[in-house]
Every structure is written in structure tokens, then in C-alpha cells.
C-alpha positions as CSV (number, residue, x, y, z in Angstrom):
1,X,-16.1,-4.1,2.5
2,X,-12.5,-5.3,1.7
3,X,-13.4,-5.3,-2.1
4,X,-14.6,-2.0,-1.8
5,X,-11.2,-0.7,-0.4
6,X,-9.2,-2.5,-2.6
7,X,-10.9,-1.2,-5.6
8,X,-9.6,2.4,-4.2
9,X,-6.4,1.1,-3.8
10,X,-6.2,-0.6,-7.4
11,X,-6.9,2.7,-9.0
12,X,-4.8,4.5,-7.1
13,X,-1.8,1.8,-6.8
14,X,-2.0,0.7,-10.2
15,X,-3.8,-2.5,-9.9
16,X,-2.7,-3.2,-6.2
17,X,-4.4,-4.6,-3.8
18,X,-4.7,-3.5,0.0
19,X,-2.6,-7.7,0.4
20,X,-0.4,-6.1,-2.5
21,X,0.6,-3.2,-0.5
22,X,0.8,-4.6,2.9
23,X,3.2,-7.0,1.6
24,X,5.1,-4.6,0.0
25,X,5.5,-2.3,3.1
26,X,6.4,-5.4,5.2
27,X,4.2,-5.1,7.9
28,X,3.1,-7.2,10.5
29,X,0.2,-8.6,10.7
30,X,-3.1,-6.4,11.8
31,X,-1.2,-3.3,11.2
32,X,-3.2,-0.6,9.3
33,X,-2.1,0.7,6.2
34,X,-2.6,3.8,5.8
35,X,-1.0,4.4,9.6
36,X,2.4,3.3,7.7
37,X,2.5,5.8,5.1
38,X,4.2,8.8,4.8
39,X,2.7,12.5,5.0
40,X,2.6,12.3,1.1
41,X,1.0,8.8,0.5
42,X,-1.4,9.1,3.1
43,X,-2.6,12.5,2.1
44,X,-3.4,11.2,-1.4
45,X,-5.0,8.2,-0.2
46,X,-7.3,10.4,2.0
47,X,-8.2,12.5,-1.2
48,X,-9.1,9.2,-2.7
49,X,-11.3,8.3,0.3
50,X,-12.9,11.8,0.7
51,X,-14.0,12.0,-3.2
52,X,-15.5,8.6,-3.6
53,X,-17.6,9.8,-0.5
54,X,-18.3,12.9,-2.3
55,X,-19.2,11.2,-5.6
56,X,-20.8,8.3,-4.0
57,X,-23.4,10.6,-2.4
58,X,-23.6,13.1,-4.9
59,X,-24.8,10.7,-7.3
60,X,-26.6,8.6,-5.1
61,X,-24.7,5.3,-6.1
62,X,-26.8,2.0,-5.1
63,X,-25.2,-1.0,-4.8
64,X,-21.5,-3.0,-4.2
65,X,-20.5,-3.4,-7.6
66,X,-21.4,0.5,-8.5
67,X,-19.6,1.6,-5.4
68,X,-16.7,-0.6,-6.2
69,X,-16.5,1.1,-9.8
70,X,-16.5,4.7,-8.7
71,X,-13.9,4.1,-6.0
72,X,-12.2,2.4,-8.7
73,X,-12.2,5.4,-11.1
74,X,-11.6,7.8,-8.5
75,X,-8.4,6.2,-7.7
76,X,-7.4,6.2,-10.7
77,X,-8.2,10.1,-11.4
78,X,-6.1,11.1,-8.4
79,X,-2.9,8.0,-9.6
80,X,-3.3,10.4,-12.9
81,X,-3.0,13.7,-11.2
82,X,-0.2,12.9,-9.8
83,X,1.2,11.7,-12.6
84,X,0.8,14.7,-14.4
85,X,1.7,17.0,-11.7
86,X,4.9,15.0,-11.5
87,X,4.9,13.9,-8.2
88,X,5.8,10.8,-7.5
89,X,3.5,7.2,-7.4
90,X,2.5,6.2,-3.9
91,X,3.8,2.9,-4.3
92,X,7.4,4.7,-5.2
93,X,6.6,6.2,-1.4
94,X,9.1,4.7,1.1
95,X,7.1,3.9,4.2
96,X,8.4,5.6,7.8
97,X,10.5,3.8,10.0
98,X,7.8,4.4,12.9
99,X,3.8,4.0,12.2
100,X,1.6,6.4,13.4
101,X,0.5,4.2,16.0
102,X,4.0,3.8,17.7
103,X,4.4,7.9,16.7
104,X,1.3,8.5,19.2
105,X,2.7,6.0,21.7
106,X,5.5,7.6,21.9
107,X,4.6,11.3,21.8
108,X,2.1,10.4,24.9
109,X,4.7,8.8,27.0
110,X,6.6,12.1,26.6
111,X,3.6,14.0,27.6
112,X,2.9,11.9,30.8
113,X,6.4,12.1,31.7
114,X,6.5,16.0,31.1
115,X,3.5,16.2,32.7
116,X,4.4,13.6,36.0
117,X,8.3,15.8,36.5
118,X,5.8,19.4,36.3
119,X,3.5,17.9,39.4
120,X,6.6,17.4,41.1
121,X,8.0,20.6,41.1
């Protein structure tokens, strides 16, 4: 499965892995990738995701090395629309100071502590 993501990732990235990235981004170890990426990076990389679903089922791909390609390609075709939209190259991204993982921690202590000083009044 890791080969499968990183072939997403290579087209999209420009021949990066998902250990390219990581490294890159400085994170620690078991954090998730795509919870460390800004509103832009992660939106494209969910494209990416969502069309090589599309495409894999659509054409009824069989097998790893067939999957691997398409996800490949697909990567690429979104790393070239953004290109010539002009936008800028996810690995150009910066990645947030906060994950969305520490976002969510903190956003429900807030809630539990909005929600603990209402049952008091």
C-alpha cells in the first residue's frame, strides 16, 4: 500500500516520496502527512486521491502495478494544472505551525471548557 501512495505523491511532488516529504516538513515520527499541510496542499492532494478512485473504478484497473501507474499519472495531471494555472507547487507549500491533529485537540478543549463554565451558570 505504501507504494501505492507514494506513486500519488511522486506525480504530484515531482518525484517525491511520502519519506521525501515527511522529511522535508520535519515531522516527527508517526505523524500523518497530509494532517500537516496547509488548506491549499491538502486540497490538491485530496483531488489527487479522489480522481485516482474515480479513474481506478471507472476503468476497472486490476492489479498493484496498474494501480500504481494511474495514481502516478494522476498526480502528475493535477502537479500540471497547477502549474499552468499558476499556482504554486505543493512542495513550495510551507507547512502550519499546528497539525490538524493538535488543531482538533485544541478546538475540543475550548468546547469542553465553554461547555463545563455554561453548566455552571
Amino acid at each position: 500500500m505504501a507504494e501505492f501512495h507514494n506513486a500519488g505523491y511522486k506525480g504530484l511532488y515531482n518525484g517525491e516520496t511520502a519519506d521525501d516529504i515527511f522529511k522535508r516538513k520535519k515531522l516527527r515520527y508517526r505523524e500523518d502527512i497530509l494532517d500537516n499541510m496547509n488548506e491549499d496542499e491538502l486540497v490538491a492532494n485530496l483531488f489527487r486521491i479522489n480522481q485516482t478512485k474515480q479513474k481506478l473504478l471507472k476503468d476497472n484497473v486490476q492489479g498493484e502495478k496498474e494501480a500504481k501507474d494511474v495514481h502516478y499519472e494522476v498526480g502528475k495531471k493535477v502537479r500540471k494544472a497547477i502549474a499552468d494555472i499558476g499556482g504554486m507547487m505543493p512542495e513550495e507549500m510551507p507547512t502550519p505551525k499546528k497539525s490538524l491533529k493538535e488543531l482538533e485537540k485544541e478546538r475540543n478543549r475550548l468546547e469542553d471548557k465553554t461547555k463545563e463554565e455554561l453548566e455552571m451558570k
